[in-house]
N, C-alpha and C positions, 0 to 999 in steps of 0.2 A: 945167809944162803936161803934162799925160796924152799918153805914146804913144800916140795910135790904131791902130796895128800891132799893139801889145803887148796893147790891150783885147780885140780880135778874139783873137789866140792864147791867148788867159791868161785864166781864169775869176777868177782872184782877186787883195787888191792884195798879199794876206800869203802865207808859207807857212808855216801853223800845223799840218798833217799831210797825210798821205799822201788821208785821210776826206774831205778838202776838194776835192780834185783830181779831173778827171775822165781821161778814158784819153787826150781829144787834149790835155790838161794837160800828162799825163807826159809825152809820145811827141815834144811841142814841146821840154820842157826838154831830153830824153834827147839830141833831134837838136841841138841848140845845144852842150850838152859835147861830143859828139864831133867838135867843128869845134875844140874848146880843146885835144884830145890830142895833135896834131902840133904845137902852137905849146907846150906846154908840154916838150916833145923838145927844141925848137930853141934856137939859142943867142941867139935875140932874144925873150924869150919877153914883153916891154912891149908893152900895147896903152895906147888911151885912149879907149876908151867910156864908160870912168867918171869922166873927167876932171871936175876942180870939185865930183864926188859925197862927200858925207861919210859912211864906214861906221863905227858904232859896234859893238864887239862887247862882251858884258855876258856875261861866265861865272860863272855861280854857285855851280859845282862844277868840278873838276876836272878838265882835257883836255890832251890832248897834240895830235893826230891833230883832230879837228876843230875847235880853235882856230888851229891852225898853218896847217892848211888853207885855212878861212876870211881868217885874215889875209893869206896868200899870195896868195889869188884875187883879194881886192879891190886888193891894190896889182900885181899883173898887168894889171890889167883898169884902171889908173891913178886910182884913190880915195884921199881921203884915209881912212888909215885908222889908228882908235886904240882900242887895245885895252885897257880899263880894268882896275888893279892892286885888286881888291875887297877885299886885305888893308890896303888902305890909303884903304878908300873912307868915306863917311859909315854906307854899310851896315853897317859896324863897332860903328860908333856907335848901331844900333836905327833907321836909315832904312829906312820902310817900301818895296816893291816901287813904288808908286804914287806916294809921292815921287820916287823915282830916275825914274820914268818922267816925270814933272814937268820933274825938272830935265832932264834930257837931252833934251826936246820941246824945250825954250826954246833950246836951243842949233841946233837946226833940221839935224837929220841925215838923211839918204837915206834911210836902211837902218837897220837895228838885227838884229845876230843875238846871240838872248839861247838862253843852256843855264843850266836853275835845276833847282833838285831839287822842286819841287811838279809837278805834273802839274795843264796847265791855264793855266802860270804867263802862258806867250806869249801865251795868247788873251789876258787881261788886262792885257798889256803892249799888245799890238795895240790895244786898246780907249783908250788913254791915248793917246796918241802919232800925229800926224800922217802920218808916215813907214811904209814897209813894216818888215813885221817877221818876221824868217825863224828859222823854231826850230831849234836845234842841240841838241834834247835836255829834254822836260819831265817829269821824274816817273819814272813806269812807261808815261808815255801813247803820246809816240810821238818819232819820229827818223826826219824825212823824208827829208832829202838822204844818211844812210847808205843806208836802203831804195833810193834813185835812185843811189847809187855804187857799189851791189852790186847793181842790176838793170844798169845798163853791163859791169859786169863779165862776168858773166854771158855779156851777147852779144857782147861783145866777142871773148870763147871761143869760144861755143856758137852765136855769128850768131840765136839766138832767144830766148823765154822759153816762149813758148806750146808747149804738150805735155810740158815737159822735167818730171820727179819731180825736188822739189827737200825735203830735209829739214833741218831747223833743232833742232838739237838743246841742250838743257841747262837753265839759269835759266828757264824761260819765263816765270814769274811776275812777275819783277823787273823783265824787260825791254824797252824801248820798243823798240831792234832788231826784236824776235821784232813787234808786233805791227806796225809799221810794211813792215816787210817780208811778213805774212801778209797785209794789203790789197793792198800793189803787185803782189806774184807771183801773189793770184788775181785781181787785176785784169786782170795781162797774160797770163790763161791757163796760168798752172802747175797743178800737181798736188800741194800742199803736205805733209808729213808732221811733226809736230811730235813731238819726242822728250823725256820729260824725266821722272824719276823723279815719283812721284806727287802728293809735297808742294811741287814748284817749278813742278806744270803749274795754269794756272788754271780755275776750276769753270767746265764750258760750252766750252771753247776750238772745240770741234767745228760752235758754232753758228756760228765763222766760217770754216766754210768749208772745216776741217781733216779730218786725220785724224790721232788721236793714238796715240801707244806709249808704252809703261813699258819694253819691248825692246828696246835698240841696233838688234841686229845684224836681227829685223823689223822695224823703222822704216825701217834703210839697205837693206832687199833693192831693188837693180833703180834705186837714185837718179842720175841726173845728177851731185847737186851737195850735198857737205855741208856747212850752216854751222854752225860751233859759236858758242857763247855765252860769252861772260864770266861765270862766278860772281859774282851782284852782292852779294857780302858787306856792305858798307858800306848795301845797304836791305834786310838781313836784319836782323829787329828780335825774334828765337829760334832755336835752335838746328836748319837743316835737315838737315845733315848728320851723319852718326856720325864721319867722318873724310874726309882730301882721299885716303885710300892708298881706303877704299873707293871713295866717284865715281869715280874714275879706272878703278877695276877696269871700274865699270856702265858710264860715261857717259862716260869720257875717248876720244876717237876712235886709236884702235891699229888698224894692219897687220891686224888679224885681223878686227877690226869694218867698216875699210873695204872689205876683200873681198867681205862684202858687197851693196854699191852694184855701181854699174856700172865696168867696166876703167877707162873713160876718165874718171871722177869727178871732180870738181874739188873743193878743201878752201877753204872760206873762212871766215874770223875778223875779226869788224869790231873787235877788240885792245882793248885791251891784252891779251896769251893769257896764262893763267896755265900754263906749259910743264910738263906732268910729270901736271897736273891736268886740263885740259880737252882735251888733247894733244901727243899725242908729236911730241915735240923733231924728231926726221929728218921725219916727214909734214909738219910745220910747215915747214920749210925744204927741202921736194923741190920742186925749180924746175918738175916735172913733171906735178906733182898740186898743188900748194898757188896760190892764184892774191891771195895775202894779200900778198904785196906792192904788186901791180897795183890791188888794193883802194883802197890808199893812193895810190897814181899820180894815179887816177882818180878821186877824192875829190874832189880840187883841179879838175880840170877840169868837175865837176858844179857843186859850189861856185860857180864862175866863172860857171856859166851859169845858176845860179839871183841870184847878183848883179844881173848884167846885165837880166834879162826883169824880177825885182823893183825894181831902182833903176832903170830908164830912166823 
């Protein structure tokens, strides 16, 4: 049966991106995880809102950070939850995307958080399948619950988002990060700056909304908040770079390029970092400036709260 609580708060029954959501969409989830931060502290951190709920997770690329996360949140939140080994699925065998969604309908699951490498792939899972269906990641398209665990972060620090210059620098092309994040932070009122040598920014990026640089250190003048980007080599399908000793000189975030942004700047990386490449090893780990641990903290507690509002 349909929460009616959850109708009124919540525009939709999936979370297929950031595009989908309206501002009291976000500002609902956002205030739900941060009731999961102090319970995830604690040394009881079992709830059971999701008791009897079944979450399936369906990765079709590989995660560390938000499969672990996901998995963690639903069995916090007391779901049964099973996380399917794809090296050993029928998907092996040439099972189309709409099969699998077949079969796992029939088995009658709550939830379903699918990360595939098409872009698009979730909506078309959404469309098969009875149950909600939360994206962890489609393509180039989008990555909602990082853009919501890096917008917590954020105010978690800074108590806002609205006014703050926030720059996003590196792969922009590749990455579903960058555009998932370019909706939500001008949704909640940033001031966006996008950074990225000329053949990894996409044609047009400005129509949403941005403002874009070929220049580090003008892109970082006067920012809040730096985030870098993972080089997505693996949907690199030619050669963008001349070398990783070059980018790094241009694009890697160094002590000299963060000076900068503003004194109190904060550095964040939705990870895996590639250290040496997209930045320096000490700014990566300054407990002072870097808030990329906290990233990860707080992942798990969005996670939880997109569970919850999606499977009640």
């Amino acid at each position: 049966m349909a929460n009616v609580n959850k109708a009124i708060k919540i525009s939709q029954k999936h979370l297929l991106g950031i595009q989908d959501l309206s501002i009291s969409d976000v500002n609902f989830i956002l205030s739900e995880a941060k009731q999961f931060i102090d319970l995830n502290k604690s040394k009881n951190k079992k709830l059971d809102v999701l008791r009897g709920k079944t979450q399936i997770n369906l990765f079709f690329e590989p995660s560390t950070r938000t499969q672990s996360s996901f998995e963690l949140a639903g069995k916090r939140l007391g779901a049964d939850v099973m996380s399917m080994n794809l090296n050993n699925s029928a998907i092996k065998k040439g099972e189309t995307l709409i099969d699998t969604a077949m079969t796992l309908n029939a088995m009658h699951p709550d939830i379903i958080v699918v990360r595939h490498q098409d872009s698009g792939a979730s909506n078309l899972l959404s469309q098969k399948v009875n149950c909600a269906v939360l994206n962890a990641g489609d393509g180039r398209r989008e990555h909602p619950t990082q853009a919501l665990l890096d917008a917590l972060t954020i105010i978690d620090r800074k108590e806002k988002i609205e006014g703050l210059k926030i720059a996003i620098c590196g792969d922009i092309v590749h990455s579903r990060v960058a555009r998932s994040n370019i909706y939500l932070l001008n949704m909640l009122g940033a001031e966006v700056n996008i950074i990225g040598p000329s053949n990894l920014m996409p044609k047009d990026i400005e129509k949403l909304g941005v403002k874009s640089f070929s220049d580090m250190k003008k892109g970082l003048k006067d920012c809040d908040i730096v985030m870098m980007l993972r080089l997505q080599n693996e949907r690199m399908t030619s050669s963008f770079l001349s070398s990783n000793r070059e980018y790094y000189e241009y694009y890697g975030l160094t002590p000299d390029k963060l000076d900068f942004a503003k004194d109190d700047a904060l550095i964040m990386h939705p990870g895996p970092m590639n250290r040496g490449i997209e930045i320096d090893t000490n700014l990566a780990d300054d407990i002072n400036k870097s808030v990329i641990k906290e990233q990860v903290e707080l992942g798990v507690a969005v996670r939880m709260a997109c569970l919850k509002i999606f499977c009640e």
